[in-house]
C-alpha positions in Angstrom: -2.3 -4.5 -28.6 -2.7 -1.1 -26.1 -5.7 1.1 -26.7 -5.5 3.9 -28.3 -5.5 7.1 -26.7 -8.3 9.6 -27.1 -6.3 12.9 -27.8 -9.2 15.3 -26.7 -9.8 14.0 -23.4 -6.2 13.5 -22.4 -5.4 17.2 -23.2 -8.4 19.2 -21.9 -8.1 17.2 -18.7 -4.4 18.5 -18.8 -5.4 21.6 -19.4 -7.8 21.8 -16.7 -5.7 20.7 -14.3 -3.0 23.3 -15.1 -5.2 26.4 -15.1 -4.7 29.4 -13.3 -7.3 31.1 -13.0 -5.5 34.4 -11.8 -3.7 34.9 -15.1 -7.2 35.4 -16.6 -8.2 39.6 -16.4 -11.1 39.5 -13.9 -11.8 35.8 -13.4 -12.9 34.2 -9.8 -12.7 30.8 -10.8 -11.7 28.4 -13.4 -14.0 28.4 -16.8 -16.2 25.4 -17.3 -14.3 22.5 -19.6 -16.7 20.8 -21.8 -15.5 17.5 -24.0 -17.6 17.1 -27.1 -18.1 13.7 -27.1 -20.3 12.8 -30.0 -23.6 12.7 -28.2 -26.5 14.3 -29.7 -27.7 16.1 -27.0 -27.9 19.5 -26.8 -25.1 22.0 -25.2 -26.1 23.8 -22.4 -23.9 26.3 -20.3 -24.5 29.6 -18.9 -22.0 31.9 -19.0 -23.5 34.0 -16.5 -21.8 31.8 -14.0 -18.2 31.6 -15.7 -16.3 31.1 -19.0 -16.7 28.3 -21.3 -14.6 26.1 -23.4 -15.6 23.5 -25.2 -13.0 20.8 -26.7 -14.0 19.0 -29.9 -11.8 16.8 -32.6 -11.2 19.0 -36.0 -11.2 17.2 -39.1 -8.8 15.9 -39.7 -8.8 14.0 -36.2 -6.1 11.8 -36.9 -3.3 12.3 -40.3 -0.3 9.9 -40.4 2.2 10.0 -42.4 4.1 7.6 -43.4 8.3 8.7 -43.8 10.7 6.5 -46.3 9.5 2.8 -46.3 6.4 3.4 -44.5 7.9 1.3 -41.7 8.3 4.6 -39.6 5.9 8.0 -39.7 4.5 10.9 -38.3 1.0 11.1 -36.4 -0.8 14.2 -35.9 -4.2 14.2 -33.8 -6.0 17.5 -34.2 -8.0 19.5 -32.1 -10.1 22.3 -32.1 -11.3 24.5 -29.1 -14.3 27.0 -28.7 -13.7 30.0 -26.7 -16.5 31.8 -25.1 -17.6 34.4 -22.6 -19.4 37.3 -22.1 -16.9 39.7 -19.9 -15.5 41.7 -22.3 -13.3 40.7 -25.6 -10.2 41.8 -23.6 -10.9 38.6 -21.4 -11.4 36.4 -24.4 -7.7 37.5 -25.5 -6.5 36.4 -21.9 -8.1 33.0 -21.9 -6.5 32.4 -25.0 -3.1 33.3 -23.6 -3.7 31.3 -21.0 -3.9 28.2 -23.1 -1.4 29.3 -25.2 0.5 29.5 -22.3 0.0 25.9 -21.1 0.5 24.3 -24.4 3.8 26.2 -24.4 4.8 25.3 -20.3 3.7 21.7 -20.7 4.7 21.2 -24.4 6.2 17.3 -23.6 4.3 16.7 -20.9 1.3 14.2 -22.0 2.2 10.7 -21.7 0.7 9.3 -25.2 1.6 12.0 -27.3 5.4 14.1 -27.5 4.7 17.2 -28.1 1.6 19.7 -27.9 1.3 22.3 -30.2 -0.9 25.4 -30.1 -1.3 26.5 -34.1 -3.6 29.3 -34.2 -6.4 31.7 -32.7 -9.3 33.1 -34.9 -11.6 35.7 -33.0 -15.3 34.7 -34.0 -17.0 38.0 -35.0 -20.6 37.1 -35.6 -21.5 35.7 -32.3 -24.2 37.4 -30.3 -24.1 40.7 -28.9 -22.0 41.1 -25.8 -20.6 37.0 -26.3 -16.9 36.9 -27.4 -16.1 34.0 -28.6 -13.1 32.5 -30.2 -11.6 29.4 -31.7 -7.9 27.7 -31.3 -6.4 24.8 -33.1 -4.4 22.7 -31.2 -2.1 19.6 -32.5 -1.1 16.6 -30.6 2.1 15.1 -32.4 3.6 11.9 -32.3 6.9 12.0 -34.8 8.9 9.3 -36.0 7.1 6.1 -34.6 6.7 2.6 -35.6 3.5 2.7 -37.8 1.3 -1.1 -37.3 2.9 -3.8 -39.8 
């Protein structure tokens, strides 16, 4: 039986690997890409040095629906990721195009999953002082596959 993929890691390497960092207001480099993986250890990044974003399942991580017999259905893998920097809140809005934008370019382009889809943006408004930080929900589809029998 094949393994089953791990939708978080597959799409924030994607995504890091498709950033441009020049479509980002402001930005010398790429932001750091962190993978929640579980661990308990604490979460350390400085945003003096660039922006962050940190890639996490949602709950949900995995739904499946079943369609007709329940021979065939529908899985969606969830994701959530945390926006943050401490530029200005215009530069939070343009790192969340930027994703937007990937999702969007490379919507087919992951090799265990058929389509990615980028569901929403929520601006967090009681982070610190000078730290914009934001949130985006992102779904990994598979439609209309053989379910385990």
């Amino acid at each position: 039986m094949p393994t089953e993929p791990i939708p978080v890691n597959e799409f924030i390497t994607d995504l890091e690997s498709q950033w441009t960092h020049s479509n980002v207001s402001g930005a010398g480099k790429k932001p750091g890409f962190i993978e929640v993986t579980g661990a308990s250890e604490p979460m350390r990044y400085n945003l003096n040095v660039n922006d962050q974003i940190i890639a996490r399942p949602s709950g949900p991580a995995l739904q499946e629906v079943p369609i007709g017999n329940r021979k065939f259905g529908n899985r969606l893998y969830n994701i959530t990721l945390e926006l943050y920097t401490n530029t200005s809140r215009q530069r939070l809005y343009d790192v969340m195009r930027e994703v937007r934008r990937i999702c969007h370019s490379r919507i087919h382009s992951l090799t265990n999953f058929q389509r990615i889809q980028f569901m929403d943006f929520n601006e967090l408004t009681n982070a610190q002082a000078n730290v914009w930080a934001g949130t985006i929900s992102i779904q990994l589809v598979n439609s209309a596959i053989t379910l385990e029998t």
